[in-house]
N, C-alpha and C positions, 0 to 999 in steps of 0.2 A: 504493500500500500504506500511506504513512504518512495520509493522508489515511481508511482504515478503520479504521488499529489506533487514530485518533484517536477517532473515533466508536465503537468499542468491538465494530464487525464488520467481517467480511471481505466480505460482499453489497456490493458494489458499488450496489447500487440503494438497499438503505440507507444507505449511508455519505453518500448525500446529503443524508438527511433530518436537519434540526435537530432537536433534543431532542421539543420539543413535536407537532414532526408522528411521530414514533419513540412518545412517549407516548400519544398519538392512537390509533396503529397496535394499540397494546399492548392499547388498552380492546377493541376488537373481538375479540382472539385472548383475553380472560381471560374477555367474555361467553359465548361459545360451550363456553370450558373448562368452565366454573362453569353450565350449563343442560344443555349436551348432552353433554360427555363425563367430569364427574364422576362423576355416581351414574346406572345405566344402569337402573334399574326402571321399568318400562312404566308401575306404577302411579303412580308421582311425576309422569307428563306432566303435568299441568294444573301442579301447582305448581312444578315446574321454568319451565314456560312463567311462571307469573305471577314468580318469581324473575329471568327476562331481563327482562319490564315493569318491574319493581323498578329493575333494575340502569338499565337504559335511558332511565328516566324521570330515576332522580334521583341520577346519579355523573356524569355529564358536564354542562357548565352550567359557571359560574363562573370564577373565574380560575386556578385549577390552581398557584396559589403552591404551596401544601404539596406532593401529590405532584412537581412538576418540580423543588421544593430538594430532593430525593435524591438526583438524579443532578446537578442541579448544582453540589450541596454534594462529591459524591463526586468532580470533576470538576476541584476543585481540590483533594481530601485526595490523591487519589492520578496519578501521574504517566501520562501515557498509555498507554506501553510495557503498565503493569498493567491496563487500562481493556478485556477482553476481551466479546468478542458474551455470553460468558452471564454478568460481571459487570455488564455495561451493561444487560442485561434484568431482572434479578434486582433492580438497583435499579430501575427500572421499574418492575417487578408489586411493588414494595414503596412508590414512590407512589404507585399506585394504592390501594394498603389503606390507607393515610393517607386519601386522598380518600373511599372506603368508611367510613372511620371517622367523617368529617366528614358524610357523605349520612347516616349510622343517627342522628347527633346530632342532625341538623336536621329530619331526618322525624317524629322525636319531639320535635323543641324548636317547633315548627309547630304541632303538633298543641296543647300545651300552653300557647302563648300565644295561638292563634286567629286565627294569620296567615294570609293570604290570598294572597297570591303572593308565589312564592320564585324568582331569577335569569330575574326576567322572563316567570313561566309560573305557573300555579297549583299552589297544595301539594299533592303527593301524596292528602294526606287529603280534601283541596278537589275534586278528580276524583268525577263520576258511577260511583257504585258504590263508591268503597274507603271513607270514612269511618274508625272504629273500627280496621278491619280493618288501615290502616295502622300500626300499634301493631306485628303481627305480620312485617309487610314490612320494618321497621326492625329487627326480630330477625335476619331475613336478610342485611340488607346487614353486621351486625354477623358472622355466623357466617360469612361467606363471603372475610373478614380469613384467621382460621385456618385455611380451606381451603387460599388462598392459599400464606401464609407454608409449612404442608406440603408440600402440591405444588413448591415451586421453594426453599425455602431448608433443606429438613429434614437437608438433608446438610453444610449448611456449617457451620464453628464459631459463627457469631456465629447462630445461630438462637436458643436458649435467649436470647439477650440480645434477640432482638428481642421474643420471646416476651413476657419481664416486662416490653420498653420498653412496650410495645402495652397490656398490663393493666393496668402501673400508672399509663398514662395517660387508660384510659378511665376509672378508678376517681377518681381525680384530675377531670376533668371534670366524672363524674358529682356530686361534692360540690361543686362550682362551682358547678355546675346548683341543686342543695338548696337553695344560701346564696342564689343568685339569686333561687328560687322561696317560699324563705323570707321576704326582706328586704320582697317587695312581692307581698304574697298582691291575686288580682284584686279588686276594689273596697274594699280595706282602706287609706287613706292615712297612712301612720304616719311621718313628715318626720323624729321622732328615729331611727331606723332607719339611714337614708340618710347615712350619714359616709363622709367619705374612706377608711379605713380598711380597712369594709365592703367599700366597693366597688373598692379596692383588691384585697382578697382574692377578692372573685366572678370580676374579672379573670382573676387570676395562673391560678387553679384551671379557670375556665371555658373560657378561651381560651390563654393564652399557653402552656399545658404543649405541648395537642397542634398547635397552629398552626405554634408557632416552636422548640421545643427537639424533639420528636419526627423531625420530617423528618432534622433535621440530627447528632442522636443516631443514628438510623436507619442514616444516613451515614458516621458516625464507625467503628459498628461495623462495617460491610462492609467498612470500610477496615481494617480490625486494630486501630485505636481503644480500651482497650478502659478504660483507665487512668481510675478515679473522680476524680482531681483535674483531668485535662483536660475529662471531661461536665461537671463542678463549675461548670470555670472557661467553657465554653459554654450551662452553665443560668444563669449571672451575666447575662452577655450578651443571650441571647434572651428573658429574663422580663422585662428591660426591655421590649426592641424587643415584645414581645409584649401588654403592658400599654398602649404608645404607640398600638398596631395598632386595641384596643379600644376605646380614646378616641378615636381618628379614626373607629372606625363610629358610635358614637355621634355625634359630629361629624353625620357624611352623613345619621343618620335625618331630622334633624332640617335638616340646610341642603344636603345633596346631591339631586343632579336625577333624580328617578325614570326615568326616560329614561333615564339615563347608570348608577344601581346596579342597575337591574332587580329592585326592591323599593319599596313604598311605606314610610314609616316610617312607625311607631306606637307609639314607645316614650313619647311623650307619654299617649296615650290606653291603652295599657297596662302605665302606673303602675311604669314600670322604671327601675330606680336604674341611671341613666345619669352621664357626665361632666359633662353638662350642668346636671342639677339638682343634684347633689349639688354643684357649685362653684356655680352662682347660691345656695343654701342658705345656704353662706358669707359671701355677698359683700351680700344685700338687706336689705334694711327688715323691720320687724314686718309694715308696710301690704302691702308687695311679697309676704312669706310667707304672709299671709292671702288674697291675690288669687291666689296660687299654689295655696294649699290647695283654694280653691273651685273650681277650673278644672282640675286636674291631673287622669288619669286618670279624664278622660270620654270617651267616644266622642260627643264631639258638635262639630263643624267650628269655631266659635264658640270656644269654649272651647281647640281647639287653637290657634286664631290667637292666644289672648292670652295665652300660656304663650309662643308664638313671638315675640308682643311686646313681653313680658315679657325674657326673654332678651336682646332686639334693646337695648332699654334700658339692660342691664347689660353690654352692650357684649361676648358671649358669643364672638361672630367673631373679636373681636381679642384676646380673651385665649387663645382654642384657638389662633390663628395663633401667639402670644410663643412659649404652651408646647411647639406645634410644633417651635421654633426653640432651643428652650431642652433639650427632649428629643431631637434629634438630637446639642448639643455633649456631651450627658451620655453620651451613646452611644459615641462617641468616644474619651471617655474608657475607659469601660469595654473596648472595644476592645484600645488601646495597653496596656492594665493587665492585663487576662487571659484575650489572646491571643497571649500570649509565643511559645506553641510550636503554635500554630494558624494558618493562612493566614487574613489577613486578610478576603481576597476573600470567603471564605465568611459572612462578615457582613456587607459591603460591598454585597453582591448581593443580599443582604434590605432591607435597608435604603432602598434605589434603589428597588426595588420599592414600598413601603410608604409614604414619606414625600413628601408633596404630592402623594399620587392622589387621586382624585376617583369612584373607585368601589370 
């Protein structure tokens, strides 16, 4: 028995499975909710069916950080005893809409920079026949959040909280998104542009809101959480860790193994204000900036190698490794400073996760 109230059911069959095979389980029972037993109009077949390919194609994949810190995060806010089958599921179908909010981002962030494979498979929009169309498919995985959070959270108190957490973070990305597609329109190269500052703020907005404070705000609130100077004092915390996360993909575009991220990088040859250039910016020559200018944001192999040489140069590896090194003690810090009245663990376990991967 204590071994189910741990796991958060009393099914013996589940109670064996760890988080990730439970979250696993969950996608299959929320595809089927969301095609066949939501909206039961004969006439919607087709696009309920194209709604499972949707789902199917582009929410599973990847590493499931975000949705599984919901229930991990909650794992350590709340003691086991409280940890019951419809709170462990609930948070569940609540990293799922995390991961749903991350598949609508990407199906449309694909499309918009003209990438070509995503976690090792071709984009959405990349597939014979969907093209354009995909624009619309990304509408779905976005509506199918609030189907969600209805269906299983409409009756609990913190629903309204997740409600605004969810919108004012897609709204928040969305402007991330803007500054991003702003800084570095395609074949425009504009080097004053591209300041730390900038690209600090594309971060913060882009990625770290719903990557690293949403799951774990998510969390806070199923837990009874509800207190603005404790999310305060965990948006301190995770807009770091969230900002470090961004600079280490940037990192992999460019020197991680296509094998191993199951993406090609091309933020060289699609003229994106990465960590990379914006800190070579700083540190190079007139000559070096001029050799930059002429080579950046081509799509031509040539030109990518001497942007990569270029880097190699200015010693790029071991300066991401220092700040590697130098943004976890900062973390740390932040940490012991304000998470007074928050388990550690819960950022501890992000952290692990994120620092010195390699995909």
């Amino acid at each position: 028995m204590g071994d189910s109230i741990c796991n958060g059911t009393h099914s013996s069959k589940k109670a064996l499975l760890s988080d990730p095979q439970l979250f696993e389980a969950q996608f299959d029972e929320l595809v089927t909710e969301l095609s066949e037993r939501d909206l039961s109009d004969p006439a919607l077949a087709d696009a309920l069916s194209r709604l499972r390919q949707v789902l199917v194609y582009n929410s599973p994949g990847g590493k499931r950080n975000r949705g599984l810190s919901v229930i991990g995060s909650l794992r350590e806010l709340l003691p086991p005893t409280e940890l019951t089958e419809e709170t462990v599921r609930r948070a569940l179908v609540v990293g799922w809409c995390i991961e749903l909010l991350q598949a609508f981002f990407l199906v449309a962030d694909d499309m918009m920079d003209g990438s070509v494979t995503r976690r090792g498979q071709p984009c959405w929009y990349k597939k014979n026949g969907i093209g354009l169309e995909a624009i619309n498919d990304s509408f779905l995985l976005e509506a199918t959040i609030y189907r969600l959070l209805r269906r299983h959270c409409r009756e609990q108190p913190y629903y309204v909280h997740l409600l605004e957490l969810f919108t004012e973070t897609t709204f928040q990305t969305e402007l991330g998104q803007a500054l991003d597609l702003m800084t570095a329109p395609p074949g425009q190269i504009d080097f004053s542009r591209f300041t730390m500052a900038r690209y600090k703020a594309i971060v913060k907005y882009k990625t770290a809101f719903y990557s690293f404070y949403l799951p774990v705000a998510a969390s806070m609130y199923i837990a009874g959480i509800e207190s603005e100077e404790e999310h305060n004092n965990a948006k301190h915390i995770l807009l770091e860790m969230g900002e470090f996360f961004q600079i280490q993909d940037d990192y992999l575009d460019c020197y991680g193994d296509p094998a191993v991220t199951g993406k090609i990088g091309t933020d060289i040859q699609d003229n994106k204000c990465s960590w990379l250039v914006v800190t070579a910016l700083e540190i190079m020559t007139a000559e070096q900036r001029a050799e930059l200018e002429a080579c950046y944001a081509q799509h031509d192999d040539a030109c990518v190698e001497q942007v990569k040489a270029l880097y190699n140069t200015l010693q790029m590896p071991a300066l991401y490794h220092k700040f590697e090194e130098e943004s976890y003690q900062r973390l740390q810090k932040l940490i012991a400073c304000h998470a007074q009245n928050l388990p550690h663990s819960v950022f501890l376990n992000f952290a692990k996760k994120i620092y010195k991967r390699n995909k």
